[in-house]
N, C-alpha and C positions, 0 to 999 in steps of 0.2 A: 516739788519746788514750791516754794510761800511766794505767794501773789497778794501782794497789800492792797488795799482798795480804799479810800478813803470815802466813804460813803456822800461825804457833805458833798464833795467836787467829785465825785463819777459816778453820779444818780443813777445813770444809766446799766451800771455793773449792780448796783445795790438793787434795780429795780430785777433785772433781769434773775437774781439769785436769789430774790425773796428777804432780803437780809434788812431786817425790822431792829435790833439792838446787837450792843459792841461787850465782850467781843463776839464773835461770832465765827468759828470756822467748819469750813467747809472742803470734805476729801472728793477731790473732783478724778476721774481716771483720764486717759490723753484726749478721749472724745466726747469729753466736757458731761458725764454723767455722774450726777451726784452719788456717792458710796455712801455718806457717812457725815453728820453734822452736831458740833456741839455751839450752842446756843449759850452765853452768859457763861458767867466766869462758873469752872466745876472744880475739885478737886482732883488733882497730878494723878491716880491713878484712873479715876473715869475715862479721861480724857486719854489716856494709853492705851486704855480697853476700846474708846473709840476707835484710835489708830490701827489698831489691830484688828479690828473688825473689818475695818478699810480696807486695809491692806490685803484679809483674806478673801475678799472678794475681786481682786485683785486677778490675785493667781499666786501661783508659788514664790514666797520670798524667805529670807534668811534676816532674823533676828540679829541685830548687833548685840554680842553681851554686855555693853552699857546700855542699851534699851530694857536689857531683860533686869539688869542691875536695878535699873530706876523703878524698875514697875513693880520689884519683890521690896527694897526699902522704903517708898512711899505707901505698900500696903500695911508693913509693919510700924511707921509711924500712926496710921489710919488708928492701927488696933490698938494701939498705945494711947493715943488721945482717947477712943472710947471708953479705953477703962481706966482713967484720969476721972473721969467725968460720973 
């Protein structure tokens, strides 16, 4: 579940989480222990692979096949811009 935190007015949340620049997210589990943090803006599949890594530490979960959709097209764009370049 996404918990917005406006840094400027809930100092108190930004202090507590260590959260120095935006955007900044953080995979927390129900007993508020950090999994998994991506810091500044990354590119759609990092930030999947984050999730994912989250999530496995988790415990057992079942991939949506639009999450698995997203994370196979955003690699193949990835590889496409590289070799663009």
């Amino acid at each position: 579940m996404p918990i917005l935190v406006d840094g400027d007015v809930d100092t108190a949340a930004k202090s507590l989480h260590k959260i120095s620049g935006y955007p900044n997210t953080k995979f927390v589990d129900k007993k508020g222990n950090v999994l998994g943090e991506v810091g500044g803006y990354v590119e759609t599949s990092r930030f999947l692979k984050q999730v994912e890594a989250s999530l496995k530490q988790v415990g057992k979960i079942k991939l949506s096949k639009k999450y698995k959709a997203l994370l196979a097209s955003d690699e193949k764009i990835a590889k496409a811009m590289k070799k663009k370049k």
